[in-house]
C-alpha positions in Angstrom: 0.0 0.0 0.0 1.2 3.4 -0.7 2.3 6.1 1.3 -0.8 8.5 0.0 -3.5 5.8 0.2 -2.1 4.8 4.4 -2.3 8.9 4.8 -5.9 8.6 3.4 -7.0 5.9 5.9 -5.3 7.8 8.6 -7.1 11.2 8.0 -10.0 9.5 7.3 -10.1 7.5 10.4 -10.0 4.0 8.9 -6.5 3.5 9.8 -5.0 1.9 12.6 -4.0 3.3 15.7 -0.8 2.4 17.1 -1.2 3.1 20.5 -4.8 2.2 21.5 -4.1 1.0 24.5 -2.5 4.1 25.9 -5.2 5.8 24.3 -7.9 4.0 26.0 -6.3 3.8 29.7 -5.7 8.3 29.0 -9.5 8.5 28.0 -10.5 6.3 31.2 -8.1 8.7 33.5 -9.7 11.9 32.4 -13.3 10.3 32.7 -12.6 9.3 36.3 -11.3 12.9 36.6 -14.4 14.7 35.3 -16.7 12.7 37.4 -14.5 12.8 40.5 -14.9 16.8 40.5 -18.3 16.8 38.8 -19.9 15.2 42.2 -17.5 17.2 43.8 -17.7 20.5 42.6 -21.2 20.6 40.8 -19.2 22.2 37.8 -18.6 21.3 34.3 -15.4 19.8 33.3 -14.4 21.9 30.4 -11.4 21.6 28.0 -9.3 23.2 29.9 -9.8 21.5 32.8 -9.3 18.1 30.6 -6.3 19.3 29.0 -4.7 20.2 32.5 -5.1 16.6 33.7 -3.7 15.9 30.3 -0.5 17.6 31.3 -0.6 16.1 34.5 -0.7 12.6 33.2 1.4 13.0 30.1 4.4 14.0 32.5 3.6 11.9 35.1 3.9 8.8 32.9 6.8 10.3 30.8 4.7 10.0 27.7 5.7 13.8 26.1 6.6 13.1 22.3 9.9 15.4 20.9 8.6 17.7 18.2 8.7 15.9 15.0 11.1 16.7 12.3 10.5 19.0 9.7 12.4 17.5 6.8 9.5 14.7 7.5 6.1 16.7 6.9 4.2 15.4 4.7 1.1 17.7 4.4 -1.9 18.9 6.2 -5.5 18.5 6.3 -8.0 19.7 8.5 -7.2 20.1 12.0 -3.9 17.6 11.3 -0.5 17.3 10.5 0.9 14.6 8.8 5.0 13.4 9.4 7.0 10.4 8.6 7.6 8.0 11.6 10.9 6.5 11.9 9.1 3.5 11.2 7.8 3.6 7.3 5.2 1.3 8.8 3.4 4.4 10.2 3.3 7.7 10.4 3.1 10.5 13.3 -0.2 12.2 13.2 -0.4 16.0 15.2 -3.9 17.0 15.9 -5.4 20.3 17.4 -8.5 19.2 18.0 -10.0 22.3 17.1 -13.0 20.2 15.8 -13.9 18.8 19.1 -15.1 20.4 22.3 -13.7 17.8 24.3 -10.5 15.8 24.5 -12.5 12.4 25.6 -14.6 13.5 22.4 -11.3 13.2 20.1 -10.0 9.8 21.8 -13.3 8.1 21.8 -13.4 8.9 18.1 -10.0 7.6 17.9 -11.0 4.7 19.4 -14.0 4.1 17.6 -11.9 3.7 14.4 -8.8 2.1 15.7 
């Protein structure tokens, strides 16, 4: 399969991804998170509040990712940017999420199509 037509899966959310696992135990940590100050609180658990427990977690588990490579863009679309992986099995996939209002929204849509 070429390059362009794995890019296509990936954008479109039919390809595979890599890391599911992590993806699913992050998406279960920031649920027990929003209910934990939900009953708490009585407040609603925005974004920012998700992507500070993001932070939280990402250090605390060392799982920051260096800040890929130019010479390996590949191209946009959407709300993503597309690089070559070290492995030419995949590729490295940046998203902003701009299109979601909700982190958990973005990794259960990840999850949905891994």
């Amino acid at each position: 399969m070429s390059v362009k037509i794995e890019l296509q899966n990936i954008i479109s959310g039919n390809g595979e991804v890599r890391f599911g696992s992590t993806i699913q135990t992050i998406n279960n940590y920031l649920r027990r998170e929003k209910e934990a100050v939900s009953s708490t609180t009585n407040s609603e658990f925005k974004k920012a509040e998700e992507t500070a427990c993001l932070l939280k977690y990402i250090h605390k588990n060392n799982l920051w990712y260096e800040s890929p490579d130019e010479s390996k863009y590949i191209g946009e679309w959407a709300e993503q940017k597309i690089y070559k992986h070290d492995d030419p099995d995949y590729v490295l996939k940046l998203n902003s999420t701009v299109y979601y209002e909700y982190w958990e929204d973005y990794f259960n849509n990840l999850l949905l199509h891994n």
